[in-house]
C-alpha positions as CSV (number, residue, x, y, z in Angstrom):
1,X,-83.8,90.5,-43.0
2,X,-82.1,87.7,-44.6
3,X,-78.9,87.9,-42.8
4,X,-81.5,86.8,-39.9
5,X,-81.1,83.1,-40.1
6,X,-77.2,83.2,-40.8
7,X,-76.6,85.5,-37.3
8,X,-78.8,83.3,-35.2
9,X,-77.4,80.3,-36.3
10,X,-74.2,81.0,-35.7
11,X,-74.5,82.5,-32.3
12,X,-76.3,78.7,-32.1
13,X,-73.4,76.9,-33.5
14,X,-70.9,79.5,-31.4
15,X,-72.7,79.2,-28.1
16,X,-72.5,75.2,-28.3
17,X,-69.0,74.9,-30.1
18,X,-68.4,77.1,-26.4
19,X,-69.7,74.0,-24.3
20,X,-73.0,76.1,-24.1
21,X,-75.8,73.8,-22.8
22,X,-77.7,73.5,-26.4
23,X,-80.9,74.9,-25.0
24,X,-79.7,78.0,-23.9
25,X,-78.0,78.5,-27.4
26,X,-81.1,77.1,-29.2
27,X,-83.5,80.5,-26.8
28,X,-80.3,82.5,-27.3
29,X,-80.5,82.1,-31.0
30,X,-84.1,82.6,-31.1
31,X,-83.8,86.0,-29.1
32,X,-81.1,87.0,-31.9
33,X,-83.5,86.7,-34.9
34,X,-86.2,88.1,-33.2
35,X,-84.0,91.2,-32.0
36,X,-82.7,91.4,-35.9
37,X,-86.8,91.0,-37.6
38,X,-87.7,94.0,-35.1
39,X,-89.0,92.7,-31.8
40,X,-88.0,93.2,-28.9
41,X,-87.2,90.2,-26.7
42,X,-90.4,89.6,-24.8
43,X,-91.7,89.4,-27.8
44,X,-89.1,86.7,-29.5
45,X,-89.5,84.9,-26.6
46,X,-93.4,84.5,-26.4
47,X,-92.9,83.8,-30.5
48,X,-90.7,80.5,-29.7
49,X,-93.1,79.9,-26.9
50,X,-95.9,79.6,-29.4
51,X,-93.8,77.3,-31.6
52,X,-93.1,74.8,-29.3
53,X,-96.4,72.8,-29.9
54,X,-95.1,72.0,-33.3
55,X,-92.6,69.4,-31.9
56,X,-95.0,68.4,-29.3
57,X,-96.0,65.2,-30.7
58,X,-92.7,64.2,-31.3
59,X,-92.1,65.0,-27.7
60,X,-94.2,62.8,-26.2
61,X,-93.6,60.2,-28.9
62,X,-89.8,60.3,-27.6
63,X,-90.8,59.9,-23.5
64,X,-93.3,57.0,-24.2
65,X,-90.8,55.6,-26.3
66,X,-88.0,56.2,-23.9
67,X,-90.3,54.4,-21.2
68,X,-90.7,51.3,-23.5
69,X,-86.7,51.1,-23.9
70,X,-86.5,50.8,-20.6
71,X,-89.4,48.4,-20.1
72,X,-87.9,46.5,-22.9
73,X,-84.4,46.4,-21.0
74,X,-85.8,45.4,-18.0
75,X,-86.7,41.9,-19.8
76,X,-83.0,41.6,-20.3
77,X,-83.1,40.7,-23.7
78,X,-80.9,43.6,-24.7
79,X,-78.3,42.2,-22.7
80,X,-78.5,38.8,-25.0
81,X,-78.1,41.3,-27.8
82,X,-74.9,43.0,-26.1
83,X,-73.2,39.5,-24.6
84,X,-73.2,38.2,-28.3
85,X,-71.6,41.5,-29.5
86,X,-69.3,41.3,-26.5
87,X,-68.7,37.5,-27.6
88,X,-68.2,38.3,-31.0
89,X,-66.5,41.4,-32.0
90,X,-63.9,41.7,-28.8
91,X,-61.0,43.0,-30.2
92,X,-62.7,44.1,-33.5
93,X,-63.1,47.6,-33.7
94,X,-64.2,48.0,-37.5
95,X,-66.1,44.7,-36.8
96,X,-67.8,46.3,-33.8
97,X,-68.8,50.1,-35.6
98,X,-70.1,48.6,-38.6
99,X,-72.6,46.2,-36.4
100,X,-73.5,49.0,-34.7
101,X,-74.7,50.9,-37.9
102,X,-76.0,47.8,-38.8
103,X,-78.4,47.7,-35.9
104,X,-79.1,51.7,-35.9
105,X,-80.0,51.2,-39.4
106,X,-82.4,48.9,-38.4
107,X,-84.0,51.4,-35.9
108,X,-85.5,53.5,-39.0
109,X,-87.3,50.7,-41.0
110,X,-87.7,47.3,-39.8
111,X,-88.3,48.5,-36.0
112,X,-89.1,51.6,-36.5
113,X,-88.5,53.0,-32.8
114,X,-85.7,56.0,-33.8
115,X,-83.3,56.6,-31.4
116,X,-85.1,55.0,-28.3
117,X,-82.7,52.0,-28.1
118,X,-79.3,53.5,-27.8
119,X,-79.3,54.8,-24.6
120,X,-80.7,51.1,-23.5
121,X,-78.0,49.1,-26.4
122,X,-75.1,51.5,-25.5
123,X,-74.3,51.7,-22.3
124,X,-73.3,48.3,-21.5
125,X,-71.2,48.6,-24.4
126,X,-69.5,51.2,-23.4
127,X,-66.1,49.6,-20.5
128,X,-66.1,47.3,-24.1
129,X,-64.9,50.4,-26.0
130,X,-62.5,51.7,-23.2
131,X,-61.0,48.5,-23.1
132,X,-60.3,47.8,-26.4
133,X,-60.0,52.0,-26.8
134,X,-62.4,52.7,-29.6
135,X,-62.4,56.0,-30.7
136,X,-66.0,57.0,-29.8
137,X,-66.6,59.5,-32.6
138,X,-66.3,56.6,-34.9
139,X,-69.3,55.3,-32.7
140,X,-70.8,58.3,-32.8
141,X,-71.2,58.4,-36.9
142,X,-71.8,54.5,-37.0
143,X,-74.8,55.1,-34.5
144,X,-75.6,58.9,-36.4
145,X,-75.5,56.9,-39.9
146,X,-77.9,54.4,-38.3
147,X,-80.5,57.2,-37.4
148,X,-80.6,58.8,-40.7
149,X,-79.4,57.2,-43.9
150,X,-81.6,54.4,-43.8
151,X,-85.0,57.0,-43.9
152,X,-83.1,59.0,-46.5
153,X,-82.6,56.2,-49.0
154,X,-85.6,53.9,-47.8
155,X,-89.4,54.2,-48.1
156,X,-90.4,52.6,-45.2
157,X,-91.2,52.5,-41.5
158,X,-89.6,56.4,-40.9
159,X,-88.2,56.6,-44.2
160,X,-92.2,56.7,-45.4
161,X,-93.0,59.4,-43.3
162,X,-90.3,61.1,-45.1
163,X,-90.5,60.5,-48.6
164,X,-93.8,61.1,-48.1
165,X,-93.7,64.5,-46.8
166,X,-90.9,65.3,-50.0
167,X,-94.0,64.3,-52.6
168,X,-96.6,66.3,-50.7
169,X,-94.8,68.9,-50.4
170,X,-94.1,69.1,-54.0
171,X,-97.4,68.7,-54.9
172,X,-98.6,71.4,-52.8
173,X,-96.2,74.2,-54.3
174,X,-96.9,73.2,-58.2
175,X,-94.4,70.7,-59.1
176,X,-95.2,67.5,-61.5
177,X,-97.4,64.7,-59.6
178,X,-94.1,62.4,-58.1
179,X,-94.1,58.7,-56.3
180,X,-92.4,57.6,-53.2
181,X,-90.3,55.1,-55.7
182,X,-89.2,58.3,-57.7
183,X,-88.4,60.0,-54.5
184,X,-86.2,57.0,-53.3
185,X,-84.6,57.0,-56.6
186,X,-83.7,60.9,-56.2
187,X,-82.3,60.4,-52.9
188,X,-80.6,57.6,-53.7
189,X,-77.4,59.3,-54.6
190,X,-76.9,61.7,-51.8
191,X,-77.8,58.6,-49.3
192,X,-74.5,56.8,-50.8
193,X,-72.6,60.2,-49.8
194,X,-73.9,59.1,-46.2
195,X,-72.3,55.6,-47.1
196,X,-68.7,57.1,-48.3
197,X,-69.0,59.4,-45.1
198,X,-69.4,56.5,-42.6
199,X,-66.8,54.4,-44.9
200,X,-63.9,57.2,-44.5
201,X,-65.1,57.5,-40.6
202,X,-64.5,53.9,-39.3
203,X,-61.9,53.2,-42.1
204,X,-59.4,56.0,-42.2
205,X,-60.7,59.0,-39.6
206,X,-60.9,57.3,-36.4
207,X,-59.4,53.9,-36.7
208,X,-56.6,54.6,-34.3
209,X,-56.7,54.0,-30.7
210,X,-58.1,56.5,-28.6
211,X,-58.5,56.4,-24.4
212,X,-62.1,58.3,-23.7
213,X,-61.6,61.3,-20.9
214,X,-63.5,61.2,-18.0
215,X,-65.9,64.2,-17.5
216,X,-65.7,65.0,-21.2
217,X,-69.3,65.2,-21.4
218,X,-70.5,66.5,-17.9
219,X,-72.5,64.4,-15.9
220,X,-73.7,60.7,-17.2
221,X,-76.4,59.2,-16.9
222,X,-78.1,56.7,-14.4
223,X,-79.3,54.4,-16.5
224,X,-75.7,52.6,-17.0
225,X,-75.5,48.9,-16.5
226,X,-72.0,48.2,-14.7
227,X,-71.8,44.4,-15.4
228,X,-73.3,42.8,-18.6
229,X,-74.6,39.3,-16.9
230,X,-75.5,36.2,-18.6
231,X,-78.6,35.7,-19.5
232,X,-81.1,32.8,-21.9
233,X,-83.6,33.5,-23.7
234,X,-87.2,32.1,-22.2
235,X,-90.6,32.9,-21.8
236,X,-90.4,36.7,-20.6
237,X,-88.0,37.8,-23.8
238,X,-90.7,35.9,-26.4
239,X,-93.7,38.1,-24.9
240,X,-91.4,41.3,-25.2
241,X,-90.6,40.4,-29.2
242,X,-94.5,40.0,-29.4
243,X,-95.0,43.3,-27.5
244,X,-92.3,45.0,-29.9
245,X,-94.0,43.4,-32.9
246,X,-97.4,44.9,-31.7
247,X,-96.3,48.6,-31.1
248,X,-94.8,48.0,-34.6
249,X,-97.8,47.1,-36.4
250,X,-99.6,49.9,-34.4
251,X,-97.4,52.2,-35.3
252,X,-97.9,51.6,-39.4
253,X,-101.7,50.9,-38.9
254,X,-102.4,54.2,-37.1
255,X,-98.8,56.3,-38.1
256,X,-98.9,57.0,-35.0
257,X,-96.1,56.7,-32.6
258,X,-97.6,57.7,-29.3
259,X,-100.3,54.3,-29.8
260,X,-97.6,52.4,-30.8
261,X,-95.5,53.3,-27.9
262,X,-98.3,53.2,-25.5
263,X,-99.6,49.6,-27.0
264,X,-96.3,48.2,-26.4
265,X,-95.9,49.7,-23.1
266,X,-99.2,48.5,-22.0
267,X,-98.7,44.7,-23.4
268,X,-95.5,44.8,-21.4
269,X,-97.4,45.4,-18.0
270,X,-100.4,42.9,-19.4
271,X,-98.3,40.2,-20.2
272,X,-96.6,40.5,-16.7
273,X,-93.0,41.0,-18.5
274,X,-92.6,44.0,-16.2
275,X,-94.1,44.2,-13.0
276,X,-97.3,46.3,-12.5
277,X,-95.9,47.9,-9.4
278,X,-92.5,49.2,-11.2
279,X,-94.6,51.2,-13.4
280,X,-93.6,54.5,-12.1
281,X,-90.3,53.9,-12.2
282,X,-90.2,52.7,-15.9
283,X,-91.8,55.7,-17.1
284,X,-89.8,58.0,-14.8
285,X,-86.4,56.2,-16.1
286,X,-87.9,57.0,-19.8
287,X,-88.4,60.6,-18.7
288,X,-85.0,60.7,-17.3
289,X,-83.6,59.3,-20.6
290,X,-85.6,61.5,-23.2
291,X,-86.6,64.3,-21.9
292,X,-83.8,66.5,-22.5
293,X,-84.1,65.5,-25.7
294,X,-87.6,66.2,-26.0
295,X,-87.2,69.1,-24.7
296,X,-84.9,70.3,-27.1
297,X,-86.7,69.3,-30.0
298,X,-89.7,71.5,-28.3
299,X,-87.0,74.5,-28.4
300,X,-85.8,73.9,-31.6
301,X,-89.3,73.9,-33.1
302,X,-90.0,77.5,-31.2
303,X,-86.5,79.0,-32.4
304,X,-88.0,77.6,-36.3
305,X,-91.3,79.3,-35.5
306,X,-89.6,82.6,-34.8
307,X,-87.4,82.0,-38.4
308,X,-90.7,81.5,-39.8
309,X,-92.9,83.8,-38.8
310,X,-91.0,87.0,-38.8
311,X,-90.1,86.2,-42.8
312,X,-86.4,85.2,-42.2
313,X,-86.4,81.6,-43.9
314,X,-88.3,83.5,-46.8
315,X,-86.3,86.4,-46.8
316,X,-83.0,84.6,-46.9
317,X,-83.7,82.3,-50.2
318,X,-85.6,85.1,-52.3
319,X,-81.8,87.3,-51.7
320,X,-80.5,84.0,-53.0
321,X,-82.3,83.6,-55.8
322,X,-81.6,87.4,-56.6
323,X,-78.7,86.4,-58.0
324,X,-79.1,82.7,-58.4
325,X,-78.8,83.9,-62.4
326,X,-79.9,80.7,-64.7
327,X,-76.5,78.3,-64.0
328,X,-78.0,75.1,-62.3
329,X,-74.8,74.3,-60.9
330,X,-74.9,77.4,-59.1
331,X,-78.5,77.5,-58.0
332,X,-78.2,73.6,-56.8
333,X,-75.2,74.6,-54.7
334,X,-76.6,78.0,-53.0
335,X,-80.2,76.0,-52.6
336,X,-78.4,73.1,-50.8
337,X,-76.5,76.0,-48.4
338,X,-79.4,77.4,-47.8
339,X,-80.7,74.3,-46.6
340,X,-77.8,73.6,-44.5
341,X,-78.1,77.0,-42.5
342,X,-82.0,76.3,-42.4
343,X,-81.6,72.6,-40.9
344,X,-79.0,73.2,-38.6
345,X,-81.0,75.6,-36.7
346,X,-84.2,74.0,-37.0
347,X,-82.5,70.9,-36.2
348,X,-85.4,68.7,-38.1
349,X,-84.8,67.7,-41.6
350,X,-88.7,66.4,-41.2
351,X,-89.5,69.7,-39.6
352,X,-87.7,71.6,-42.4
353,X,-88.9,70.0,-45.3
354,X,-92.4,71.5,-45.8
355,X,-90.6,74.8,-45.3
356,X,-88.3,74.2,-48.0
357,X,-90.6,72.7,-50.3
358,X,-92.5,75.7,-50.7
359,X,-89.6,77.7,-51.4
360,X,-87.7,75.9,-53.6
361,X,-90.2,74.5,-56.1
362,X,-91.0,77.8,-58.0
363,X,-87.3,78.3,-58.2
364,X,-86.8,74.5,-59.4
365,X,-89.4,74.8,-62.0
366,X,-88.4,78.1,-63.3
367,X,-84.8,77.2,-63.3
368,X,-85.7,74.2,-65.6
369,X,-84.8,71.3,-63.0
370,X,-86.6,67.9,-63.6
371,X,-89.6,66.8,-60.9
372,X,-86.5,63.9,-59.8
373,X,-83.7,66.8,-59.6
374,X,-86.6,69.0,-57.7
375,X,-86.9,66.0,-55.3
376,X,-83.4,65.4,-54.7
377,X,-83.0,69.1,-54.1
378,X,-85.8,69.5,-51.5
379,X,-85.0,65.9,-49.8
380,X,-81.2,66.6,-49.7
381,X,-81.3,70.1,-48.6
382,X,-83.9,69.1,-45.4
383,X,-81.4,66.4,-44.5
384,X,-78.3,68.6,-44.5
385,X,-77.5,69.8,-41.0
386,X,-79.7,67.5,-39.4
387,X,-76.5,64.8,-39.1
388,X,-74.6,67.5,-37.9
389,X,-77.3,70.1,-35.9
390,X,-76.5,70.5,-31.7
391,X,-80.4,70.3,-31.9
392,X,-81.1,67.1,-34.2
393,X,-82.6,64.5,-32.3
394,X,-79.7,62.4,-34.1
395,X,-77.2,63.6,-32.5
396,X,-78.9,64.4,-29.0
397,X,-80.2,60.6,-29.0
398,X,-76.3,59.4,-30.1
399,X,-74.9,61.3,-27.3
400,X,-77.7,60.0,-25.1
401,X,-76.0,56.6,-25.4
402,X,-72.2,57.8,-25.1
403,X,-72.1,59.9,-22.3
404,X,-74.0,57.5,-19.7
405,X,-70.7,57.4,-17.6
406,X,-69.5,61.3,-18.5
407,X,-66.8,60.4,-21.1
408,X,-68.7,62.2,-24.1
409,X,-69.1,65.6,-25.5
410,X,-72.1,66.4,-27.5
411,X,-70.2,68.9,-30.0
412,X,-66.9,67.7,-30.0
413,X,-67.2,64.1,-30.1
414,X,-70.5,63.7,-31.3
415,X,-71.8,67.2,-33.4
416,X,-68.6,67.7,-35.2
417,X,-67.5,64.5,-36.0
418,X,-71.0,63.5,-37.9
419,X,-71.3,67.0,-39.4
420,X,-67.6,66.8,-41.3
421,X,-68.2,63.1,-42.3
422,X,-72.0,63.3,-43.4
423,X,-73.0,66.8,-44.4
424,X,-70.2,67.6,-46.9
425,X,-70.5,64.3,-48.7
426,X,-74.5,64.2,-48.7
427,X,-73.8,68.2,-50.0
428,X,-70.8,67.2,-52.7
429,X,-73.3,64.1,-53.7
430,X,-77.0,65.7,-53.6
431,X,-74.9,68.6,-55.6
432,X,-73.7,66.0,-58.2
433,X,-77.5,64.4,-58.6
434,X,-79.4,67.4,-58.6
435,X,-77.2,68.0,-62.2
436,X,-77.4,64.7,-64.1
437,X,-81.1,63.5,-62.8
């Protein structure tokens, strides 16, 4: 049983490294470790079936979100964003990646809207990058960085919602009462490794010039601009900030994303920004723009469901700790692989957190790690694979953005690239803090 989780999520990894569509390998997978716990496929199927309502909040978070992107683009105001960019960083390619981490990081705190703006920011941007022939995997783990370091170091907007779920869930399972300071304190180390990743990335990995191949990624999407026009700020673009700045407070009042989406989505259409009558085609466009991605998250919640429920996730850390002995060194190290595996086919390090937790606290406590080395152990092991999972709304939301005109790959260019740069260093550095915290 607890080679369960290592087959099916390498058939996962296999199937996509193969050019796979990443839903079929994601229901491929989940057949596999339902086939290997005993039932027959039917069975696994109807299993992931049943799991998909764990990710559908989240889902429909993502679409309403997508739809107030688009409404939000409509204004124009991205395009003021993207003409200064244009304006200023032309001919800068370490310039131009570090701004966009810059304003990816401020997607997770600040504004709070996840990956919702890159496929609206991004695509104007992207006859910018061919011309100047920016490697777009360095774009890829600027935007990726953006996404997730910034909720693994930071308390706040997403990064609450996740430090809080790292002290709940060490509450639940017996460990020593811990804040959502300590917690930012215990991640704090393995959220530099995300740093030195993204450093090495834009600095050394893929500062060379690079020409993007046409069909790399398949078809692209509609929703690419093909002239970035000039455009002042007025009247319509100071009602969207306020509608922005409403689903924002919403959001934290309630923490809830759906009324936060839906209250700027509906201030939009009061306020006359967008007009009542392209209301259909505003939330279609959002649909068209999330809802593969929503729809893998649904998938990858099922195939978790089915690791889950037939006992593999369990099954795989008690033959760990079998012979985890009492070395910390070596139980941090085969904890934070464990985590890996676990992430990268669940593809949520929110998601995968509350599984961990309850796994890994006994063995923390009875191994003698500290209530900060616990934290950092839990918080770093649900973060691994996410950067680097064909299912982590990360990477699905980066490659969103990249492929609009067909130039991308979601593995190669996007999957591979973010895992190499940002899951060994957040494992080497989450390794290193679990030891001296």
């Amino acid at each position: 049983m607890e080679w369960v989780v290592v087959v099916s999520v390498l058939v996962m990894i296999i199937l996509s490294l193969l050019r796979v569509n990443v839903i079929i390998a994601i229901i491929a997978a989940s057949i596999t470790a339902g086939l290997m716990a005993g039932l027959g496929v039917v069975e696994s199927i109807e299993m992931m079936v049943a799991g998909m309502g764990g990710q559908a909040n989240t889902a429909l978070s993502y679409i309403l979100l997508g739809a107030f992107a688009v409404a939000i683009s409509y204004t124009g105001i991205t395009t003021i964003l993207v003409n200064f960019l244009i304006r200023v960083l032309t001919g800068k390619k370490t310039m131009l990646m570090l701004a966009i981490a810059g304003v990816a990081s401020l997607s997770q705190n600040a504004v709070p809207v996840h990956i919702a703006f890159v496929p609206i920011l991004i695509p104007p941007l992207l006859k910018l990058f061919d011309q100047m022939r920016v490697d777009r995997r360095g774009v890829a783990t600027a935007l990726t960085f953006g996404l997730k370091a910034p909720y693994v170091m930071i308390p706040a907007g997403f990064g609450l919602l996740f430090h809080n779920t790292i002290v709940d869930g060490m509450e639940q399972n017996g460990a020593a009462p811990i804040t959502v300071g300590e917690t930012a304190l215990a991640m704090l180390i393995p959220g530099l490794g995300m740093v030195f990743g993204l450093l090495i990335a834009i600095f050394i990995t893929y500062r060379k010039d690079r020409d993007a191949i046409e069909g790399a990624g398949g078809a692209g999407s509609t929703l690419i601009e093909p002239e970035v026009e000039k455009v002042t700020f007025n009247i319509k673009h100071f009602l969207t900030l306020v509608a922005i700045v409403a689903a924002l407070i919403v959001q934290i009042i309630t923490d809830n994303l759906i009324a936060g989406a839906l209250t700027g989505l509906v201030l939009m259409f009061a306020f006359i920004v967008v007009p009542f009558k392209n209301g259909e085609k505003i939330v279609t466009e959002g649909i068209s723009m999330m809802g593969m991605i929503a729809f893998v998250m649904l998938v990858a919640a099922g195939f978790g469901n089915v690791l889950t429920e037939t006992g593999a996730v369990a099954a795989l850390v008690e033959a760990s700790s079998g012979f985890l002995g009492d070395n910390k060194a070596v139980i941090a190290f085969i904890l934070l692989f464990v985590g890996l595996l676990i992430t990268m086919g669940i593809g949520s390090s929110f998601g995968t957190i509350p599984i961990i937790a309850a796994l890994y606290v006994p063995i923390c406590m009875a191994a003698g790690f500290s209530p900060l080395a616990t934290a950092t152990l839990v918080g770093t092991a649900g973060a691994l694979g996410d950067a680097g999972s064909p299912a982590s709304d990360s990477t699905l939301g980066t490659t969103a953005g990249l492929n609009a005109d067909g130039k991308h790959h979601h593995i190669w260019d996007t999957v591979v690239p973010t895992f190499i740069h940002f899951n060994i260093p957040l494992f080497i550095f989450g390794w290193i803090a679990a030891l001296i915290l």
